[in-house]
Structure formats: C-alpha cells, structure tokens
MARZA-82367 format. One record per atom (N, C-alpha, C): atom name; residue number from 1; residue in one letter; x, y, z. Coordinates in steps of 0.2 Angstrom, whole numbers. Each point is the difference from the previous one (the first is absolute). Example, Ala and Ser with C-alpha at 12.3 -4.5 7.8 and 13.67 -1.06 7.14 Angstrom:
<atoms>
<atom><atome>N</atome><num>1</num><residu>A</residu><x>66</x><y>-28</y><z>39</z></atom>
<atom><atome>CA</atome><num>1</num><residu>A</residu><x>-4</x><y>6</y><z>0</z></atom>
<atom><atome>C</atome><num>1</num><residu>A</residu><x>4</x><y>6</y><z>0</z></atom>
<atom><atome>N</atome><num>2</num><residu>S</residu><x>-2</x><y>5</y><z>-4</z></atom>
<atom><atome>CA</atome><num>2</num><residu>S</residu><x>4</x><y>6</y><z>1</z></atom>
<atom><atome>C</atome><num>2</num><residu>S</residu><x>-4</x><y>5</y><z>3</z></atom>
</atoms>
This chain:
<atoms>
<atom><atome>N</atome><num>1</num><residu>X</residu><x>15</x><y>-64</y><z>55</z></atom>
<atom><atome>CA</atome><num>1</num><residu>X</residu><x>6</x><y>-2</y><z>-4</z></atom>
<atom><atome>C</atome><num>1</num><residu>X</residu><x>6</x><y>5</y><z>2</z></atom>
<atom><atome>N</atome><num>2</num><residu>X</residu><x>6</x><y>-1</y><z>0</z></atom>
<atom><atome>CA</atome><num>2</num><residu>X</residu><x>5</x><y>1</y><z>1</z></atom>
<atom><atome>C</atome><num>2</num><residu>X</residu><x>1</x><y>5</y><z>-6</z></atom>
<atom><atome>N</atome><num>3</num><residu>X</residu><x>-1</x><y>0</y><z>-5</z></atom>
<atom><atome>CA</atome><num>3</num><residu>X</residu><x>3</x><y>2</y><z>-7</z></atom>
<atom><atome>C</atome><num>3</num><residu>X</residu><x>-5</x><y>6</y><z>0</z></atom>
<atom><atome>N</atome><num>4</num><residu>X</residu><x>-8</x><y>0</y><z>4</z></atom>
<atom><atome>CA</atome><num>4</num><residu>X</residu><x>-2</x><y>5</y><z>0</z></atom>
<atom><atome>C</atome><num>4</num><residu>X</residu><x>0</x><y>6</y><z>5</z></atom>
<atom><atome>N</atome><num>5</num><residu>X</residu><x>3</x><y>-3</y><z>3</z></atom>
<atom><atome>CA</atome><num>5</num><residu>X</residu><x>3</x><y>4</y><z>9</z></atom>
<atom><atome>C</atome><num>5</num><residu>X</residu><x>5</x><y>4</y><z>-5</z></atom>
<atom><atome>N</atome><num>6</num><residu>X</residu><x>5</x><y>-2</y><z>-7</z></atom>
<atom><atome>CA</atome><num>6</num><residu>X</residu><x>4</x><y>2</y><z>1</z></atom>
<atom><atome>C</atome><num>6</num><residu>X</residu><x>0</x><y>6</y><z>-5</z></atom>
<atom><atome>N</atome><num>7</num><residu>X</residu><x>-6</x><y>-1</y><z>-4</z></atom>
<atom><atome>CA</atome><num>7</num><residu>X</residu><x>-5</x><y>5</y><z>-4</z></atom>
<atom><atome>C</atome><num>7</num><residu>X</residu><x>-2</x><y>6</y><z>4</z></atom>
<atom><atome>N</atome><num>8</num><residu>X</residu><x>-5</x><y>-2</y><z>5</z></atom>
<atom><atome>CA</atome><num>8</num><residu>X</residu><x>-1</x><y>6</y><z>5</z></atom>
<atom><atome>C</atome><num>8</num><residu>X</residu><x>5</x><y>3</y><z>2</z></atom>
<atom><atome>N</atome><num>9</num><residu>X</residu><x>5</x><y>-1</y><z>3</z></atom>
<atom><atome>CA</atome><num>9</num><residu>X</residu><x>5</x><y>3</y><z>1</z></atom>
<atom><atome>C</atome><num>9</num><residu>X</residu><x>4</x><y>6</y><z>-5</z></atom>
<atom><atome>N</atome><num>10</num><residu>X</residu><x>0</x><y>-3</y><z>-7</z></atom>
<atom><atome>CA</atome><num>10</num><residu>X</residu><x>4</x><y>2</y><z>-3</z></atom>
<atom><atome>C</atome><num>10</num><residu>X</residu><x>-5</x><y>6</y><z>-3</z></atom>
<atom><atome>N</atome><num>11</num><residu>X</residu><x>-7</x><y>0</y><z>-1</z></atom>
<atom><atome>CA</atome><num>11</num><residu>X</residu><x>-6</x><y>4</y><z>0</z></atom>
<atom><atome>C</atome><num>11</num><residu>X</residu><x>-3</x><y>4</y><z>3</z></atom>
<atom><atome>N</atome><num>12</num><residu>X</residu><x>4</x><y>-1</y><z>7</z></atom>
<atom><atome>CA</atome><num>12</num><residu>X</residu><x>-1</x><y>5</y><z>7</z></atom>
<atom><atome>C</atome><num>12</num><residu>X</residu><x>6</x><y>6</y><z>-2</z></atom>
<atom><atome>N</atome><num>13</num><residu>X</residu><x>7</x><y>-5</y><z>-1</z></atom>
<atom><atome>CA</atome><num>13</num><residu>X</residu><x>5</x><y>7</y><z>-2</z></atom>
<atom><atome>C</atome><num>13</num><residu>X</residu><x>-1</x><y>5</y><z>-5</z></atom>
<atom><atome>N</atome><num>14</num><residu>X</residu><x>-1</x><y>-4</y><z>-7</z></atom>
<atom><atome>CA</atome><num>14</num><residu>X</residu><x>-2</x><y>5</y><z>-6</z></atom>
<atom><atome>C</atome><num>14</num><residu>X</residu><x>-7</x><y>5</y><z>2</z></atom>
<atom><atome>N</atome><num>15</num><residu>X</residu><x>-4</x><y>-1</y><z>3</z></atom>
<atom><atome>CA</atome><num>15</num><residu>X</residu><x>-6</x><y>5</y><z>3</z></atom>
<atom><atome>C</atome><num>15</num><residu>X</residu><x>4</x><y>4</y><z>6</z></atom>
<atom><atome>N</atome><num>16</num><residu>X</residu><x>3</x><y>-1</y><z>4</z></atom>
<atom><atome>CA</atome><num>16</num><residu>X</residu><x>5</x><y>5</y><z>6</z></atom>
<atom><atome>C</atome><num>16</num><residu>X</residu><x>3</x><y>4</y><z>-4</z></atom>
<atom><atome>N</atome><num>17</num><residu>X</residu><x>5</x><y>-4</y><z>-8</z></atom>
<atom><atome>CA</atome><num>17</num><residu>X</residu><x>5</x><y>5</y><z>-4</z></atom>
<atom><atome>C</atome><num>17</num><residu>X</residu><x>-7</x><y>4</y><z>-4</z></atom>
<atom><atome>N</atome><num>18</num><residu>X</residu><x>-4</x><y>-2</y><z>-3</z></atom>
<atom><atome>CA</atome><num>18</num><residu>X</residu><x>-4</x><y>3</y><z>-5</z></atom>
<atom><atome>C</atome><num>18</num><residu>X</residu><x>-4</x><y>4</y><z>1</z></atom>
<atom><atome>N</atome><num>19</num><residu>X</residu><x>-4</x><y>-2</y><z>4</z></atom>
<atom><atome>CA</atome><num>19</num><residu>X</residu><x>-6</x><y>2</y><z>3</z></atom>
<atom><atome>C</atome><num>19</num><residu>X</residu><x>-8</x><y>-1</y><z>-5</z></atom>
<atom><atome>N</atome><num>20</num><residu>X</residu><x>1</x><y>-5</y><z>-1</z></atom>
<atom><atome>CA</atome><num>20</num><residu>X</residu><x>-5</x><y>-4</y><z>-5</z></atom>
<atom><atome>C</atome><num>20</num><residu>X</residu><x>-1</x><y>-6</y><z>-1</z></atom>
<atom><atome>N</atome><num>21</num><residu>X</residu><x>-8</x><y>-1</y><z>2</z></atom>
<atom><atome>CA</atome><num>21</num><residu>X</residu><x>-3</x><y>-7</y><z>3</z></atom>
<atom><atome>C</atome><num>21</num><residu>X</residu><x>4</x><y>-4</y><z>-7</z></atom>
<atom><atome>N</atome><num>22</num><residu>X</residu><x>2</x><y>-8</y><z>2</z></atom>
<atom><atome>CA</atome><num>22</num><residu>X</residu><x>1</x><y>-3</y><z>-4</z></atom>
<atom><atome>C</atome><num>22</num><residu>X</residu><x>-4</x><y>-7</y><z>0</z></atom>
<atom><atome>N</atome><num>23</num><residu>X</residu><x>-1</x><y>-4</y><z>-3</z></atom>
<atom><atome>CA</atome><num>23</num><residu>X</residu><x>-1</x><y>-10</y><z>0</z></atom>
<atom><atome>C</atome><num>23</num><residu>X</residu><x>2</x><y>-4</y><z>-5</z></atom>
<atom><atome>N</atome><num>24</num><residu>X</residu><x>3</x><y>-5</y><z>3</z></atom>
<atom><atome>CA</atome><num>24</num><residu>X</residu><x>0</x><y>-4</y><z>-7</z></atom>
<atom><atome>C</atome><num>24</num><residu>X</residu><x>-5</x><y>-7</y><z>3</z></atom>
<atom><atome>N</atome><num>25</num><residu>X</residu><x>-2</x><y>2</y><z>-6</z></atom>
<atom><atome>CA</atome><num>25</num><residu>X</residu><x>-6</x><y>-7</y><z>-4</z></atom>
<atom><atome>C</atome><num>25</num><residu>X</residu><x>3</x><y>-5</y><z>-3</z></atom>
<atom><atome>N</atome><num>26</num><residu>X</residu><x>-4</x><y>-7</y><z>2</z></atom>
<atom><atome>CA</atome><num>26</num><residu>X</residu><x>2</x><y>-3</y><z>-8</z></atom>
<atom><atome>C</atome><num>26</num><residu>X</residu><x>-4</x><y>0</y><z>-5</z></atom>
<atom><atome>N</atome><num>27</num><residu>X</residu><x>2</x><y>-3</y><z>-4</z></atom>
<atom><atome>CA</atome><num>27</num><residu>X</residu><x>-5</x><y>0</y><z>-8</z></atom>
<atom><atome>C</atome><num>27</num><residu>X</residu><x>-7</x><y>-2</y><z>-1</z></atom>
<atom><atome>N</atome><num>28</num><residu>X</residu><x>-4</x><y>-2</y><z>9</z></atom>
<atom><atome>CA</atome><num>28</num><residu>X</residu><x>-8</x><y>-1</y><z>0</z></atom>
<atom><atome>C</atome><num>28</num><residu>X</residu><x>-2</x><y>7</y><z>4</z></atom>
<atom><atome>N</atome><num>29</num><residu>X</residu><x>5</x><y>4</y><z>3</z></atom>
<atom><atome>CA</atome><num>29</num><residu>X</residu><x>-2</x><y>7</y><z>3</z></atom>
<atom><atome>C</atome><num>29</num><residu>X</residu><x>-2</x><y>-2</y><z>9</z></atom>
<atom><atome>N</atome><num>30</num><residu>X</residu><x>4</x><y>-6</y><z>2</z></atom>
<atom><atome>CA</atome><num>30</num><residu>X</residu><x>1</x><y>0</y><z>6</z></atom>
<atom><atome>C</atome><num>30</num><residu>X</residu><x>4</x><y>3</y><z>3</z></atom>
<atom><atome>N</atome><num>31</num><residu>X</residu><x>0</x><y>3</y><z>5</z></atom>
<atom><atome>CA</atome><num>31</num><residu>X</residu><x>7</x><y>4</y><z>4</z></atom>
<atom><atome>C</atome><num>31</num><residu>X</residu><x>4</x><y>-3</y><z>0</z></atom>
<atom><atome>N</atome><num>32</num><residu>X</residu><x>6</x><y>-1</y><z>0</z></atom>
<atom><atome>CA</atome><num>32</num><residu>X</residu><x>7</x><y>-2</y><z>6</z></atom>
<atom><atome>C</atome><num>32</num><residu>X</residu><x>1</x><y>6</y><z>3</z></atom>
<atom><atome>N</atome><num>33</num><residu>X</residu><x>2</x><y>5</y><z>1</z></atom>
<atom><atome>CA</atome><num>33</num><residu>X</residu><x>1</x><y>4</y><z>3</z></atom>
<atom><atome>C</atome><num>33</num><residu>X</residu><x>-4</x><y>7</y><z>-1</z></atom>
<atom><atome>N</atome><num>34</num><residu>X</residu><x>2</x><y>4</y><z>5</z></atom>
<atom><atome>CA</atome><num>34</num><residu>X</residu><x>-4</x><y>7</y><z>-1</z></atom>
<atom><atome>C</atome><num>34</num><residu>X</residu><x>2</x><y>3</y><z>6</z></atom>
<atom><atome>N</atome><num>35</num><residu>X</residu><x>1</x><y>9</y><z>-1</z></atom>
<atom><atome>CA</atome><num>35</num><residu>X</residu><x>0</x><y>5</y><z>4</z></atom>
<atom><atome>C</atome><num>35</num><residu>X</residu><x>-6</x><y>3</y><z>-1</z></atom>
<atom><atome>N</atome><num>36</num><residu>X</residu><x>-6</x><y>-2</y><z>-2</z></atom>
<atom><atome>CA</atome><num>36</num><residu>X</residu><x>-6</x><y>3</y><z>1</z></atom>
<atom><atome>C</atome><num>36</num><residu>X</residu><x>-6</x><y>-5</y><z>-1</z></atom>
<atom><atome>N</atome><num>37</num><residu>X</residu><x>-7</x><y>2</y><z>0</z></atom>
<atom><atome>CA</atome><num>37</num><residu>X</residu><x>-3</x><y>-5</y><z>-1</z></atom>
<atom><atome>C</atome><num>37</num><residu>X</residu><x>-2</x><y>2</y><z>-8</z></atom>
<atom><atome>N</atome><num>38</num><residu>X</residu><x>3</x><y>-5</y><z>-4</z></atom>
<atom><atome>CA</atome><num>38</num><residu>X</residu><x>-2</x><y>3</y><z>-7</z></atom>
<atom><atome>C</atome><num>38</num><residu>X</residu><x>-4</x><y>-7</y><z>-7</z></atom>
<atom><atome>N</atome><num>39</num><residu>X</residu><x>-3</x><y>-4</y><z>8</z></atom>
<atom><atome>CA</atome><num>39</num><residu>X</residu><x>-5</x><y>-6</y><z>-3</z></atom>
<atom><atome>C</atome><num>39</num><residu>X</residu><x>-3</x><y>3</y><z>-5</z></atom>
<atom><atome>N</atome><num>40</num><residu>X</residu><x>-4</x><y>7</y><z>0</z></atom>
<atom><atome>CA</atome><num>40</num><residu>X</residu><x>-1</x><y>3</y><z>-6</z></atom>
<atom><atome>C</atome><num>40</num><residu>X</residu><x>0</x><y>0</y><z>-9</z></atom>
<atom><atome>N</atome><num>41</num><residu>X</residu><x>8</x><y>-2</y><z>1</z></atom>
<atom><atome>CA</atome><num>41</num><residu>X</residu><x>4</x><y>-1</y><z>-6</z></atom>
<atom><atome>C</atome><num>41</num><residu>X</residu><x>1</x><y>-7</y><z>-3</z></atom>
<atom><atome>N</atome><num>42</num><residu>X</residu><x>-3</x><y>-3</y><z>5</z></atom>
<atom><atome>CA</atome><num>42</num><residu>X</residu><x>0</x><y>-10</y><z>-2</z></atom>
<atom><atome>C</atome><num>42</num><residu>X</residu><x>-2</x><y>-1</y><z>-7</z></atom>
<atom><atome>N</atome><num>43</num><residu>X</residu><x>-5</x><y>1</y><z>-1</z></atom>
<atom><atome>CA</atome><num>43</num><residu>X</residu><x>-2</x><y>1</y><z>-8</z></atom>
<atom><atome>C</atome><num>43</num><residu>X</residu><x>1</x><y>2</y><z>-7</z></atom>
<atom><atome>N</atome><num>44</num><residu>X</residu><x>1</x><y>7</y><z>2</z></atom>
<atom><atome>CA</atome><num>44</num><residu>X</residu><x>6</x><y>3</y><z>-4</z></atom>
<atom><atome>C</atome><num>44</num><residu>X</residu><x>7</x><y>-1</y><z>-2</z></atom>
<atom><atome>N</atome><num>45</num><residu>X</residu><x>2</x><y>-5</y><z>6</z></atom>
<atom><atome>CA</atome><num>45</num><residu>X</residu><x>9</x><y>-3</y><z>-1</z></atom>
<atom><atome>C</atome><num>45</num><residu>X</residu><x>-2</x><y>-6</y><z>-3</z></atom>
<atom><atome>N</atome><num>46</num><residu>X</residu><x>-4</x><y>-3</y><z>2</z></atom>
<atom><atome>CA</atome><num>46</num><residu>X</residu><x>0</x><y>-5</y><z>-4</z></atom>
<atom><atome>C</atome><num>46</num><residu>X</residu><x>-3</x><y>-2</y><z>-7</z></atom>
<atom><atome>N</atome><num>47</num><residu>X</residu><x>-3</x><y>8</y><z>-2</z></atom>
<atom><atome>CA</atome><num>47</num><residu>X</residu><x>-3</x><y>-1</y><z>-6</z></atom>
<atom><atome>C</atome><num>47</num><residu>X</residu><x>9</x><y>3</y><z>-4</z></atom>
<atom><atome>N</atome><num>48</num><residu>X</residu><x>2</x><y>5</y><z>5</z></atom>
<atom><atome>CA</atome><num>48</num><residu>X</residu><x>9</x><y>2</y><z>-5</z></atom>
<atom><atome>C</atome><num>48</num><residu>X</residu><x>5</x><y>-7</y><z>-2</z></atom>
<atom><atome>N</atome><num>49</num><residu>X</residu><x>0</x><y>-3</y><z>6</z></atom>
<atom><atome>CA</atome><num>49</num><residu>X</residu><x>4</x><y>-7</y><z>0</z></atom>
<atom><atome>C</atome><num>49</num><residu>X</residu><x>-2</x><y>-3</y><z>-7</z></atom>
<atom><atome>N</atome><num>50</num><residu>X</residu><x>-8</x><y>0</y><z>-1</z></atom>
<atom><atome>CA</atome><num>50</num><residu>X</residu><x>0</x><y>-4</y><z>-6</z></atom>
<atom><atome>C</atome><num>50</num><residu>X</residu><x>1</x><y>3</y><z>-6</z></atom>
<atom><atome>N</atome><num>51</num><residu>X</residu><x>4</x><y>7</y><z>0</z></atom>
<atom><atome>CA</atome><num>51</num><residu>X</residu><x>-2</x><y>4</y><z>-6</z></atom>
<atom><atome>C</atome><num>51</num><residu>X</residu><x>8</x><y>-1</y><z>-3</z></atom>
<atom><atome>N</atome><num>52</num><residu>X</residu><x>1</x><y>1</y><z>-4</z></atom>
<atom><atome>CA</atome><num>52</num><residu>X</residu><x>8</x><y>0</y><z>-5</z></atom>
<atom><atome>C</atome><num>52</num><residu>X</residu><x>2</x><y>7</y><z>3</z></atom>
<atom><atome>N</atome><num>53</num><residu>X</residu><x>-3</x><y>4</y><z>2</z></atom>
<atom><atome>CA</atome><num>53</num><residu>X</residu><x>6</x><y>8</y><z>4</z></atom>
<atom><atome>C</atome><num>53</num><residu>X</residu><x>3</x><y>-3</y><z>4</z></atom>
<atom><atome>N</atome><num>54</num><residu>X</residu><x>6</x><y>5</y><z>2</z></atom>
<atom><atome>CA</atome><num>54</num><residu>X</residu><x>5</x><y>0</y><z>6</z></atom>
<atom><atome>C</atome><num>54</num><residu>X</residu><x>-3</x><y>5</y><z>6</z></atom>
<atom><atome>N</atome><num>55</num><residu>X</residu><x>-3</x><y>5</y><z>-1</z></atom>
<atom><atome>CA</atome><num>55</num><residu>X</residu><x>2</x><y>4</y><z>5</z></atom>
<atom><atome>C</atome><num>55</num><residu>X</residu><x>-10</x><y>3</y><z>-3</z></atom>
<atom><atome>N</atome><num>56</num><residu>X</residu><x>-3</x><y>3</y><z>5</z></atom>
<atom><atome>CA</atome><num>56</num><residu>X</residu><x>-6</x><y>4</y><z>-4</z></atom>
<atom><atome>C</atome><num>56</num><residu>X</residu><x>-2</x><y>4</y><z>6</z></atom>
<atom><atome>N</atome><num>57</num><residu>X</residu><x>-4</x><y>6</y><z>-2</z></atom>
<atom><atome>CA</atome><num>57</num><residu>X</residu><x>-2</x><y>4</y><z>6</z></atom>
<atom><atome>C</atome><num>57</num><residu>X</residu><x>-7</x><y>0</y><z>1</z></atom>
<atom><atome>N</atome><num>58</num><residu>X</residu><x>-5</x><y>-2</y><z>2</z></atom>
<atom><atome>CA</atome><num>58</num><residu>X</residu><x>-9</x><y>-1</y><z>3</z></atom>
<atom><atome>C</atome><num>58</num><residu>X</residu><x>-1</x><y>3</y><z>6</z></atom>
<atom><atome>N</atome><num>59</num><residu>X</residu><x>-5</x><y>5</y><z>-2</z></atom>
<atom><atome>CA</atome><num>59</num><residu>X</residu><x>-2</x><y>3</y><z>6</z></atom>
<atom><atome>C</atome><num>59</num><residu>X</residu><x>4</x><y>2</y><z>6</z></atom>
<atom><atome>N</atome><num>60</num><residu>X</residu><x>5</x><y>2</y><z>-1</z></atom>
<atom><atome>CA</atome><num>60</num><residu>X</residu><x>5</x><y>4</y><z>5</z></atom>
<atom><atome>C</atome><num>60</num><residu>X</residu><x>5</x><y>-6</y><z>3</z></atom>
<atom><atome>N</atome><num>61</num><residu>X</residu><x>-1</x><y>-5</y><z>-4</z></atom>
<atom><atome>CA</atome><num>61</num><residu>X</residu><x>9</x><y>-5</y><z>1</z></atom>
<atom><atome>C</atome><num>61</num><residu>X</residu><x>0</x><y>-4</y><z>-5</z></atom>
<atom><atome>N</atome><num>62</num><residu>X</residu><x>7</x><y>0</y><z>4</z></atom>
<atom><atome>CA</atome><num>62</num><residu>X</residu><x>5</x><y>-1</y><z>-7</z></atom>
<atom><atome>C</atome><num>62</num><residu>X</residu><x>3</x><y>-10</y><z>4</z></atom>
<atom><atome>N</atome><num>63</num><residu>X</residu><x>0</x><y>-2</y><z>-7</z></atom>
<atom><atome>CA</atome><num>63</num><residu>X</residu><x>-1</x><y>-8</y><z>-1</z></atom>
<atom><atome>C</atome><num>63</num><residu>X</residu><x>6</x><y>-1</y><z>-3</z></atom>
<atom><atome>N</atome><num>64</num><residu>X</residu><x>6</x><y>-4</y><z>1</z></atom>
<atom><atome>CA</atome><num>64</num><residu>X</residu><x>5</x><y>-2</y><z>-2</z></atom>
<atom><atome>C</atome><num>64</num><residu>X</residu><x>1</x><y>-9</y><z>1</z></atom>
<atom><atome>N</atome><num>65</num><residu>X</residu><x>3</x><y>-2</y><z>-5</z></atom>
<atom><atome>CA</atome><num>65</num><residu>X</residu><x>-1</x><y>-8</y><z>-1</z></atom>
<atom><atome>C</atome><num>65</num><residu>X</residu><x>8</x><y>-1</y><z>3</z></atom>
</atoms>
C-alpha cells in the first residue's frame, strides 16, 4: 500500500534523526511499518490498544496511542 510506503519512509527518517528503532501497529498488533524487526511486541500492542492509557512503558518500550 501506498499509505504504508509512506509510513516506512517517514519511520526511516525519525530512526536517521533519533537513533531509535521505531513501528507502528494497528490495534490487533500487526505491523504497518518498522525500522526493526519488533514482531516481538505484537501482543503487547495489542493488548495496550485495548487498554484506556495513552502512552505505557513494558519491558524496555514505550507504547503511544
């Protein structure tokens, strides 16, 4: 998909500016994008997605909605 070419891209930059692996998931903990392999975290995002926080930190990452 186009919209997620556009993800990568923008995900590649913030990781060159940052220096910190990034992905965005959706709400069932699938990838759209990724500067790392962080299928690791499928579970865990998906279990925040369903939670009322905004923002949480688990085992060494940090989860924003």
């Amino acid at each position: 998909m186009i919209s997620n070419q556009i993800l990568q891209n923008t995900l590649d930059g913030l990781r060159q500016i940052s220096g910190v692996e990034l992905s965005v998931m959706d709400s069932e903990g699938k990838i759209a994008a990724s500067t790392a392999d962080l299928s690791s975290c499928s579970a865990t995002a998906a279990e925040f997605a369903a939670s009322a926080a905004d923002s949480q930190e688990t085992a060494g990452h940090q989860y924003f909605k």
